[in-house]
C-alpha positions as CSV (number, residue, x, y, z in Angstrom):
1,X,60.1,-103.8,98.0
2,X,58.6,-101.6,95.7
3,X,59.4,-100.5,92.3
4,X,60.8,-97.0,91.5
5,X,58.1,-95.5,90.1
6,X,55.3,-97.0,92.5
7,X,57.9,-95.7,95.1
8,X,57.7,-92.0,93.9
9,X,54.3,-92.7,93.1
10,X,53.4,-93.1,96.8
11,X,55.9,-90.7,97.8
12,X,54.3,-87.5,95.9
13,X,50.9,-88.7,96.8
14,X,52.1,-88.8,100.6
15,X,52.6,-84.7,100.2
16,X,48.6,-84.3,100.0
17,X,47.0,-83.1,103.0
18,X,45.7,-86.0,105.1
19,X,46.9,-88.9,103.1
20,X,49.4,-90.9,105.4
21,X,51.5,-93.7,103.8
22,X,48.7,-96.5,104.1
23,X,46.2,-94.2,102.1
24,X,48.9,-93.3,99.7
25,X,49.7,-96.9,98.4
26,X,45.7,-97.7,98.4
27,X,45.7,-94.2,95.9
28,X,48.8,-95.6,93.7
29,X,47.1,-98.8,93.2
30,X,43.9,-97.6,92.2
31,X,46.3,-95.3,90.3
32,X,47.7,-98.2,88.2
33,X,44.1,-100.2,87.9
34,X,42.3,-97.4,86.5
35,X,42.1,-97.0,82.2
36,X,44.8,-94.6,80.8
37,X,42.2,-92.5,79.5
38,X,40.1,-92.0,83.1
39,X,44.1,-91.3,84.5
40,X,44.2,-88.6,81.4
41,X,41.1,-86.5,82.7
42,X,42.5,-86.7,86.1
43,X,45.7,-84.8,84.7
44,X,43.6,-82.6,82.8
45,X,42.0,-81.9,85.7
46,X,44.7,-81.0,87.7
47,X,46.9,-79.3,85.1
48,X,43.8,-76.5,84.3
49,X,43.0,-76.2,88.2
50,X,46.1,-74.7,88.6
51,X,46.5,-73.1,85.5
52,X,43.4,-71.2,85.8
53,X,42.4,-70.8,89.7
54,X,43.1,-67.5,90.9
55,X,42.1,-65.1,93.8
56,X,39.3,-63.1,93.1
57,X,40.0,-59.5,93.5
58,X,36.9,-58.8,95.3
59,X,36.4,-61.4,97.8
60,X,39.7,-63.4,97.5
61,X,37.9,-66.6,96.9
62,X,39.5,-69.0,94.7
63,X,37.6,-69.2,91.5
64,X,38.4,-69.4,87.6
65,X,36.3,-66.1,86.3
66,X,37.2,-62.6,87.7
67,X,35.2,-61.3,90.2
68,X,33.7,-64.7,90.9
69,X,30.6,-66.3,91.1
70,X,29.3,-65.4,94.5
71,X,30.7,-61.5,93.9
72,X,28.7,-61.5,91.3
73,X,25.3,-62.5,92.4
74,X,23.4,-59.3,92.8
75,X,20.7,-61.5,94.5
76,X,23.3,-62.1,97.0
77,X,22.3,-59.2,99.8
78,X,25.4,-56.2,100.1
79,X,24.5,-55.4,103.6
80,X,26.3,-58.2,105.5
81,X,29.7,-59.2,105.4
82,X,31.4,-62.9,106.4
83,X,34.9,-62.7,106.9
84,X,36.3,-66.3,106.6
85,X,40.4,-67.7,106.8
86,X,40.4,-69.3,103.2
87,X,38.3,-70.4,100.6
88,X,37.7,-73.9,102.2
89,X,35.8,-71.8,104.9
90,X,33.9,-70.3,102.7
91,X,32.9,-73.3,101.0
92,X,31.9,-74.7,104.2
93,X,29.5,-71.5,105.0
94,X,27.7,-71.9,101.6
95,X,27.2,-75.7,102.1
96,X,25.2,-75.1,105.1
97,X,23.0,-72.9,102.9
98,X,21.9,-69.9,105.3
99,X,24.2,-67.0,104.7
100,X,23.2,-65.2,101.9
101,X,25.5,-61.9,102.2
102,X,29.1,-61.5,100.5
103,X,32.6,-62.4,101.8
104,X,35.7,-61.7,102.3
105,X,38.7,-64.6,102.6
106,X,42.0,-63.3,104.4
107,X,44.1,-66.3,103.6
108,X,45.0,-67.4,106.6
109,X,44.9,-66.8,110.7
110,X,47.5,-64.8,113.1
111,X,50.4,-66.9,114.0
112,X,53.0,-65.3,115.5
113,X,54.7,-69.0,115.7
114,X,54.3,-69.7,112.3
115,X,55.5,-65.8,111.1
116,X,51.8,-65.0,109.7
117,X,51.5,-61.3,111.2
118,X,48.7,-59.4,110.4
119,X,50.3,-57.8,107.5
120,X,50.6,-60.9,105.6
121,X,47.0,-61.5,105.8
122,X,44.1,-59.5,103.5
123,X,43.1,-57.3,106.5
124,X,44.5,-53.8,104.4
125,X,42.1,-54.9,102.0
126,X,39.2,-55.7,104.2
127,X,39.5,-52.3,105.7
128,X,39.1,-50.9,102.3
129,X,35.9,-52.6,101.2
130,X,34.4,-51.5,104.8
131,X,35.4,-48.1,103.4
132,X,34.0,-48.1,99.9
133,X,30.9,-50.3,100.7
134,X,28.2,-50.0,103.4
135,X,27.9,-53.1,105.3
136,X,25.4,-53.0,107.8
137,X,27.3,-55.6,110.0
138,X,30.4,-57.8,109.8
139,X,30.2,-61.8,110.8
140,X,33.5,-63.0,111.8
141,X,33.8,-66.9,110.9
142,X,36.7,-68.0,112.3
143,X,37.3,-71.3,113.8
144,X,37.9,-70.9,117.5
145,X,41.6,-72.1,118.0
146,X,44.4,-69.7,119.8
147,X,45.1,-68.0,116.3
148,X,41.6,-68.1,115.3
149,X,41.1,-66.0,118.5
150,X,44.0,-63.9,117.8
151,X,42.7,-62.5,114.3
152,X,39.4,-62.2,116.0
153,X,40.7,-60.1,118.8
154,X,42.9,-58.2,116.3
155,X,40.1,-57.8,113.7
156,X,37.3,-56.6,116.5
157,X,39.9,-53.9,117.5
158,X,39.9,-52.7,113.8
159,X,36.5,-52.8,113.0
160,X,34.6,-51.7,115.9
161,X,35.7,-48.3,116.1
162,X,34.0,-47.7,112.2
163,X,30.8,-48.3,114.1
164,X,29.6,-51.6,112.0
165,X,27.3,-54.1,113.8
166,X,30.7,-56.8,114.2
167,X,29.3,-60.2,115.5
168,X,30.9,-63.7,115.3
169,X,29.4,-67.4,114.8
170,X,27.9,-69.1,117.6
171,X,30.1,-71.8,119.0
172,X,28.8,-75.2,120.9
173,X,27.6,-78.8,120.4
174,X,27.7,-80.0,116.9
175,X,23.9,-81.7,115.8
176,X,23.6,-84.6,117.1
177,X,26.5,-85.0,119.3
178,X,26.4,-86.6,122.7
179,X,27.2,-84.0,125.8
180,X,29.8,-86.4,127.5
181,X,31.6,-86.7,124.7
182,X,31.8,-82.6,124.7
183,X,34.9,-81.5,125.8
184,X,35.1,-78.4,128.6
185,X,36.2,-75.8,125.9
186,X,32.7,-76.5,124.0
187,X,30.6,-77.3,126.8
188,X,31.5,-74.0,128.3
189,X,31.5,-72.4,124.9
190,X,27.5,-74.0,124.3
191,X,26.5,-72.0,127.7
192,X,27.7,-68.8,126.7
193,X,26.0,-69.5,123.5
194,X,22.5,-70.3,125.1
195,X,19.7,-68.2,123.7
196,X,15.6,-68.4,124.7
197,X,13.5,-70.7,123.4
């Protein structure tokens, strides 16, 4: 029904993280309506993204400068540490605008499943900036799923015997959301949580 190259077109565009086959022809065609020259930065784009993103060496965040931005922002508080599972986590922390310490991206979450052990993860070099720098206290942002809890349990085990203050983000009901809509998982997650007004 197509033709060839819309075909492959939609094909490669189906590879991309959440784009099913409906979003993937609606992308081609505003693919093929768009100027040449808009379709040319797009490549551009693209082609020096992964050309020039790396890891930084410091933090593991993916950034185009060496240490990055956030690693170098001395206004950025050294005491506190926020251990994230990649860079999209990280993003998501500075979004929200309140942590104003440094971080440290381990690239991923224990999945014994999915043959991510420890060892493949940046937890050697965590344990080495706990050693060479003096954080106060460690904040482990990791989203609560079965490996999430994993590389928390695994990380805690490391980290508390060094005596650092280790705590982890509250989890509950998002802003806004309606309580019967909560599963059990949250709801019970949103008690523990509670603190005094």
């Amino acid at each position: 029904m197509y033709a060839e190259t819309l075909k492959n077109l939609v094909e490669e565009l189906k590879k991309l993280p959440g784009i099913g086959p409906k979003s993937a022809q609606r992308l081609a065609f505003h693919v093929l309506q768009t100027p040449g020259r808009e379709i040319e930065k797009l490549t551009e784009a693209l082609r020096q993204a992964k050309e020039k993103m790396r890891f930084c060496s410091t933090c593991f965040n993916l950034t185009d400068i060496d240490p990055c931005k956030i690693c170098l922002d001395e206004s950025r508080g050294g005491e506190c540490l926020c251990v994230v599972a990649d860079p999209k986590d990280l993003m998501a922390m500075e979004r929200a605008g309140d942590f104003r310490g440094r971080y440290h991206v381990l690239g991923g979450l224990i999945s014994p499943l999915d043959g991510i052990g420890p060892e493949t993860l940046r937890i050697k070099e965590l344990l080495r900036r706990l050693e060479k720098e003096n954080f106060q206290e460690i904040v482990l942002a990791i989203s609560p799923t079965a490996e999430g809890e994993a590389t928390n349990i695994y990380l805690s085990r490391l980290i508390k015997p060094l005596g650092i203050k280790l705590t982890r983000v509250a989890y509950g009901l998002p802003i806004g959301a309606d309580m019967d809509y909560a599963d059990e998982a949250t709801l019970s997650k949103a008690m523990q949580g509670r603190r005094e007004l």
